[in-house]
N, C-alpha and C positions, 0 to 999 in steps of 0.2 A: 848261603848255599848257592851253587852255581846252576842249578835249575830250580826251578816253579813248581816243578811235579811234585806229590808228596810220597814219602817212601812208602810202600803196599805192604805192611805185617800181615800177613794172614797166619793164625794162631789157630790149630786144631785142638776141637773141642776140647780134648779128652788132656789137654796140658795145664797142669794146674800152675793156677796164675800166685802164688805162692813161691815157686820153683822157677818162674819163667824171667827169665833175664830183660825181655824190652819191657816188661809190666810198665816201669817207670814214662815211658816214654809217651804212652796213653794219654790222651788230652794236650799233647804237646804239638805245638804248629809245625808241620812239614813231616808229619807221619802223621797214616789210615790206618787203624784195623779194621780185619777183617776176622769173621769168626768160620771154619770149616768144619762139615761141612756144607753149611749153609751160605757160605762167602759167597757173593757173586764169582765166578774163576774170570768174566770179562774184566781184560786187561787193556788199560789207552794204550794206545800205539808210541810207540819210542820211548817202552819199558824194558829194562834186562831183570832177570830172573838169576838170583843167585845161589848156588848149586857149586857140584863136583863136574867135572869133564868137560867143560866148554872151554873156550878160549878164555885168558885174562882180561877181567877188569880193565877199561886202558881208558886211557885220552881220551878216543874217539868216541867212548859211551861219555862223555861229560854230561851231556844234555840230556841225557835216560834219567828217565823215573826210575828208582828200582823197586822188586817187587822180592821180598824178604819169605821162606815159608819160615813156619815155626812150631817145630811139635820134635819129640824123639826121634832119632832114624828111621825107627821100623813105621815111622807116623808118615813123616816127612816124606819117602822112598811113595807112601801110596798118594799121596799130595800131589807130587811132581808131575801124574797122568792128568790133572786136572788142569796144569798150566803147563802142557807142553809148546803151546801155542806161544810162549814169550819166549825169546832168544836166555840160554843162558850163559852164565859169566862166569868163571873161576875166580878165587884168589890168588894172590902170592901166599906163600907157605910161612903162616904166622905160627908162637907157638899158643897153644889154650890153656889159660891158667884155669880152668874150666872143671874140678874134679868128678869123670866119668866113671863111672861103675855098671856096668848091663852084662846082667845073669843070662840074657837070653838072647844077645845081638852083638854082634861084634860091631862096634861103632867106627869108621875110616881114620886112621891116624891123622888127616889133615881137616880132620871137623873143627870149626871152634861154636863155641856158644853163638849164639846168634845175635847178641846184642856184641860181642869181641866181632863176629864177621860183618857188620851194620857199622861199627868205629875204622874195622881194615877196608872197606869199600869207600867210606869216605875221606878219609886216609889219600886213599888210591886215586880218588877222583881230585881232591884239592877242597872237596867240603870243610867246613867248620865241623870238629871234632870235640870241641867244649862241650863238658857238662852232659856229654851222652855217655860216658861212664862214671858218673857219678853215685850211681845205688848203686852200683857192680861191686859185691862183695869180694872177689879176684882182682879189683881194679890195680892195685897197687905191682901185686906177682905177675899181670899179662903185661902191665905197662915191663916190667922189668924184664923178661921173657924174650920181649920182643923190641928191647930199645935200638938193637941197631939196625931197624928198619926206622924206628920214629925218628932218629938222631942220621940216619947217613941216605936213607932214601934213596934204595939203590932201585934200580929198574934194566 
């Protein structure tokens, strides 16, 4: 990894850890969790916040910590007041082998799983991407999905 910082999961309560894509990553060196809403929201300085609407991912955050939220949309969207305070970053437009279904929220067509947006972030930066979708039961379909981004690394 090209930074020290470790990545910030903050995981609202209320998502069960059954369901939740980074579970695995838990106890693994260079990821925090954080549990909401009881997470501390204080965030170290020269972290980016990954999200919808901000700028892209780039270069010039290499050195950022990131700070990951983690819960449903309608979770997530109330999360985002609590860490307005972190600059946030978009992705490139990957696809999610992710299967979405919500009876009651219409989810953004450019969402992905969060453990798929935490592989495209580092990806995007030049991190080591081994082994961080390894229990991704999608792993095989988003690798595929999305090969000519992994294979041609267009920017």
């Amino acid at each position: 990894m090209n930074s020290t910082k470790p990545t910030i999961i903050v995981v609202h309560r209320k998502e069960r850890r059954s369901k939740c894509t980074v579970e695995p990553l838990r106890g693994q060196e260079g990821f925090e969790f954080r549990t909401y809403p009881k997470a501390e929201t204080e965030v170290p300085d020269h972290y980016v916040r990954l999200g919808l609407g901000g700028p892209l991912l780039s270069e010039s955050d290499a050195d950022c910590g990131l700070l990951v939220l983690d819960a449903t949309w309608r979770w997530a969207e109330k999360m985002e007041a609590d860490f307005q305070h972190v600059p946030i970053r978009s992705l490139p437009r990957w696809k999610t082998a992710y299967p979405r279904t919500s009876k009651f929220f219409e989810e953004p067509d450019e969402g992905l799983a969060t453990i798929e947006a935490i592989f495209v972030a580092y990806h995007q930066l030049g991190r080591p991407t081994e082994n961080l979708l390894d229990h991704y039961h999608w792993r095989e379909k988003f690798l595929e999905l999305n090969a000519e981004f992994l294979y041609n690394n267009p920017e």
